[in-house]
C-alpha positions in Angstrom: 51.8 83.1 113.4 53.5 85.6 111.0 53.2 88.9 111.5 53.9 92.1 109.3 54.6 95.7 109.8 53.4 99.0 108.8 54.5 102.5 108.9 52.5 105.6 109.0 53.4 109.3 109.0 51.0 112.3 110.2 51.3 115.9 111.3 49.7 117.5 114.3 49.0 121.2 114.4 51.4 123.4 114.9 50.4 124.5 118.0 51.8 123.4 121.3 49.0 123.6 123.8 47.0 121.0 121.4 50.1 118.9 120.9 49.9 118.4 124.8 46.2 117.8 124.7 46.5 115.0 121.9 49.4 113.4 124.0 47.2 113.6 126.9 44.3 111.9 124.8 47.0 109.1 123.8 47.9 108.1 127.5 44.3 107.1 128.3 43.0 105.8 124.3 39.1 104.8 124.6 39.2 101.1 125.5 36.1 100.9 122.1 39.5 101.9 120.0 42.2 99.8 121.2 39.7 97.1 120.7 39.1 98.0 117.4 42.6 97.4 116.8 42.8 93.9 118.2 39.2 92.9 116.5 40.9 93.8 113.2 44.6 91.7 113.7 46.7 94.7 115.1 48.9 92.6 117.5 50.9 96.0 118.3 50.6 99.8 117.8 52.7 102.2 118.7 53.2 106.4 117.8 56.2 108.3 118.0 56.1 111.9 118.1 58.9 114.3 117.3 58.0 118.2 117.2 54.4 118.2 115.3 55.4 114.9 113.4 54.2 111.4 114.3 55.2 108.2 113.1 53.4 105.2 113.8 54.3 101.4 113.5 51.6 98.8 113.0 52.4 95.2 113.9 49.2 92.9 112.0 48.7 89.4 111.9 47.5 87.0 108.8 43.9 88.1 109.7 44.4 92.1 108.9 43.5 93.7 105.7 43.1 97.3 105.0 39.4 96.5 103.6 38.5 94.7 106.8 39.7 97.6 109.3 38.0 100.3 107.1 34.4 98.2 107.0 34.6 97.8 110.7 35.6 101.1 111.4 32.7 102.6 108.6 30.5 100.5 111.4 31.6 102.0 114.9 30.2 105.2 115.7 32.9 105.1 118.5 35.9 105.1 116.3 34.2 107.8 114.0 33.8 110.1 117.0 37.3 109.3 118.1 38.4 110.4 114.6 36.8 113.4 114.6 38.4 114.5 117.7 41.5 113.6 116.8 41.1 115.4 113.5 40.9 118.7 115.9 44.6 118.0 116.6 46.0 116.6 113.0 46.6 117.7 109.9 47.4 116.0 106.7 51.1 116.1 105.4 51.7 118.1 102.6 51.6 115.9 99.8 48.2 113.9 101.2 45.4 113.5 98.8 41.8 115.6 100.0 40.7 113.6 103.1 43.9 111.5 103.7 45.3 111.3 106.9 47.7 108.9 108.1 50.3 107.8 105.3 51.7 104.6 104.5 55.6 104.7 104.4 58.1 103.0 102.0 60.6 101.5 103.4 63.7 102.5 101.9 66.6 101.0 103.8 67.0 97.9 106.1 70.5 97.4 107.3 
């Protein structure tokens, strides 16, 4: 099976009482999401976090696509609600277009 990797960047408020409360959120994720994950060929997921910045790495398998995740996602009121909370604690880099929220990385260097 060959897999593939993504990276994403985000920011989280500011704010260091909701910083807590997303980690907190991020120990115990809604079994209705990580299964969303695995439905759509996300083998792995994992979030870093440094001050208000996250980072996120996305391990998929041949059956991922971007359009497959976003239709099943547009079709789970579950992951829409989860989104919305989250969206309490995020906010969109800089440079992200209106509505935009986690951003695909460029790799730039492999050694």
């Amino acid at each position: 099976m060959s897999l593939k990797k993504y990276y994403y960047a985000l920011d989280l408020k500011d704010d260091e009482k909701l910083i807590q409360e997303y980690k907190k959120y991020h120990e115990k994720v809604w079994p209705e999401i990580t299964g969303s994950f695995a439905e759509a060929g996300v083998e792995d997921l994992e979030i870093y976090c440094v001050g208000n910045r996250l980072f996120m790495i996305m391990t998929v398998n041949e059956t991922f696509t971007f359009e497959k995740k976003a239709a099943m996602d547009a079709e789970n009121p579950k992951v829409a609600e989860w989104e919305e909370l989250m969206w309490k604690y995020q906010q969109a880099l800089p440079f992200a277009k209106p509505g935009e929220k986690w951003l695909l990385m460029d790799k730039i260097f492999q050694l």
